[in-house]
C-alpha positions as CSV (number, residue, x, y, z in Angstrom):
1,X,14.3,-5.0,-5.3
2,X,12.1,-2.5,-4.5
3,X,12.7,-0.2,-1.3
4,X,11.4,2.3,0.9
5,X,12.7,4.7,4.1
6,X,11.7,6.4,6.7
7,X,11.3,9.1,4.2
8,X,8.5,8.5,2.0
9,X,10.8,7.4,-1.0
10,X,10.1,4.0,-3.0
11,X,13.2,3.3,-4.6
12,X,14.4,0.4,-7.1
13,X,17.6,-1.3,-6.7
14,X,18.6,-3.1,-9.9
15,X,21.1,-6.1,-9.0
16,X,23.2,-7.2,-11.8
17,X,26.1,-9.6,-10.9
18,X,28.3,-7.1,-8.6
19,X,26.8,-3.8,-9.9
20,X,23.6,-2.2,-9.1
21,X,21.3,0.8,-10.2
22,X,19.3,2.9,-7.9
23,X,16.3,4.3,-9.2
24,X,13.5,6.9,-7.5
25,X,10.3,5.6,-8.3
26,X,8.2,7.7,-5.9
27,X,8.5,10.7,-3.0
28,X,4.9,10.5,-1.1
29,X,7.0,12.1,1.7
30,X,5.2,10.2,4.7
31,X,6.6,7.0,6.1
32,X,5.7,3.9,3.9
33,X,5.3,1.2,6.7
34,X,4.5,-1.5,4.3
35,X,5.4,-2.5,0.7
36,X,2.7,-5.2,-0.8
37,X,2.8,-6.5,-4.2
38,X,-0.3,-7.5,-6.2
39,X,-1.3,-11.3,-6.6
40,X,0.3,-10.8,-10.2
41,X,2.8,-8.9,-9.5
42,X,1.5,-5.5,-11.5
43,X,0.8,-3.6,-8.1
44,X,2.3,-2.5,-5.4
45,X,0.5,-1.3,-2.8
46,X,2.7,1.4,0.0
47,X,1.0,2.1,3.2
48,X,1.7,4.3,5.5
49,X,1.8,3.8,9.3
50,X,-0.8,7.4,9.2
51,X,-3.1,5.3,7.1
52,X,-2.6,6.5,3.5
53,X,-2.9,4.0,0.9
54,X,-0.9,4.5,-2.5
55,X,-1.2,2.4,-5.8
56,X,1.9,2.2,-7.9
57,X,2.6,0.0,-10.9
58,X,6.4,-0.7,-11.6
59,X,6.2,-1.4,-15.6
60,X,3.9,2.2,-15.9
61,X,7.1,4.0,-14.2
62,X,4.5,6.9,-13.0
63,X,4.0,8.8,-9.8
64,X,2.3,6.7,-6.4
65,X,-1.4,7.2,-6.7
66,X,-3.1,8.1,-3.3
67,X,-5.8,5.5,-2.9
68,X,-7.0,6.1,0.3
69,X,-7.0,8.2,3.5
70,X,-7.7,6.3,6.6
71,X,-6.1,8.2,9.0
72,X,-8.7,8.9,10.9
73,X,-10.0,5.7,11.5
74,X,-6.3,4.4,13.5
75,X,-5.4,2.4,11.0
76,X,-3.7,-0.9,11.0
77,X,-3.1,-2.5,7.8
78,X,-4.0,-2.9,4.2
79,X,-3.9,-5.9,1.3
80,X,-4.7,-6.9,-1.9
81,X,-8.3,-8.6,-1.9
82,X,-8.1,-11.3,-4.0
83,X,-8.4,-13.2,-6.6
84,X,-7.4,-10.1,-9.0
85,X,-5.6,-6.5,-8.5
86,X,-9.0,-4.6,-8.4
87,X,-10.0,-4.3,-4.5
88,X,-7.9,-3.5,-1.4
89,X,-9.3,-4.4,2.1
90,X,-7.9,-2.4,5.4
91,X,-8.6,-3.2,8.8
92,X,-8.8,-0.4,12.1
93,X,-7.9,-1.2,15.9
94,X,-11.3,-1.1,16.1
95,X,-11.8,-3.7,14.1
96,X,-13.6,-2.1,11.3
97,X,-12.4,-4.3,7.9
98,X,-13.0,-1.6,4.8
99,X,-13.3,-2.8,1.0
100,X,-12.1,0.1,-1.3
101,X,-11.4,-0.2,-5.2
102,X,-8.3,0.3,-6.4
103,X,-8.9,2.0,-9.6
104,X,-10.1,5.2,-7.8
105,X,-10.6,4.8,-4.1
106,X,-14.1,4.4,-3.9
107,X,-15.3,2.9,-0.5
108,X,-17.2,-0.2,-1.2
109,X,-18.2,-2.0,1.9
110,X,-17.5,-2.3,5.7
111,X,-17.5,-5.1,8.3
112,X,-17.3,-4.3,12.2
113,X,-16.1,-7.4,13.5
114,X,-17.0,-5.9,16.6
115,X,-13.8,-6.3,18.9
116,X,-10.2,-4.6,19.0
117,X,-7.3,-6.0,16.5
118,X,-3.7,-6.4,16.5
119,X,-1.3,-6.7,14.3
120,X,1.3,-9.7,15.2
């Protein structure tokens, strides 16, 4: 079971039977708003509500990768664009959806879908 709080801290909780283990994967010491796992399951993606985007990969056990900086965009949310683990998409209240590439955070391609969004 993977984790985060209010501050910045991605943690693992390993469940067995009645016992667990509590393990620090990653301090990015901003609010992770949303935890998103990769198609496969390789990936997780943490966003945070200031529109950072970091990459980190559970069986590599290494430090969150900042992906992407959107915060000056007002960012709204980010996913996996699939099939594969390769490309993230984000989307602005403006309504501006992003492509980026997850193996370094190059910004591929826009779309303005021209009108405001929301996130329900």
């Amino acid at each position: 079971l993977f984790f985060s709080a209010q501050e910045g801290i991605l943690s693992f909780y390993h469940i067995r039977d009645l016992q667990y283990e509590i393990k620090i994967c990653a301090d990015i010491s901003q609010p992770i708003s949303s935890l998103i796992f990769s198609p496969d399951y390789t990936s997780l993606l943490l966003v945070t509500d200031q529109g950072t985007v970091y990459s980190y990969r559970p069986a590599h056990s290494g430090e969150a990768v900042k992906l992407l900086d959107t915060s000056s965009s007002c960012f709204l949310a980010a996913d996996f664009l699939t099939p594969g683990n390769n490309y993230c998409v984000s989307v602005t209240i403006s309504g501006e959806v992003q492509v980026w590439s997850l193996e370094d955070g190059t910004f591929l391609s826009k779309l303005n879908l021209g009108t405001e969004v929301q996130v329900t």
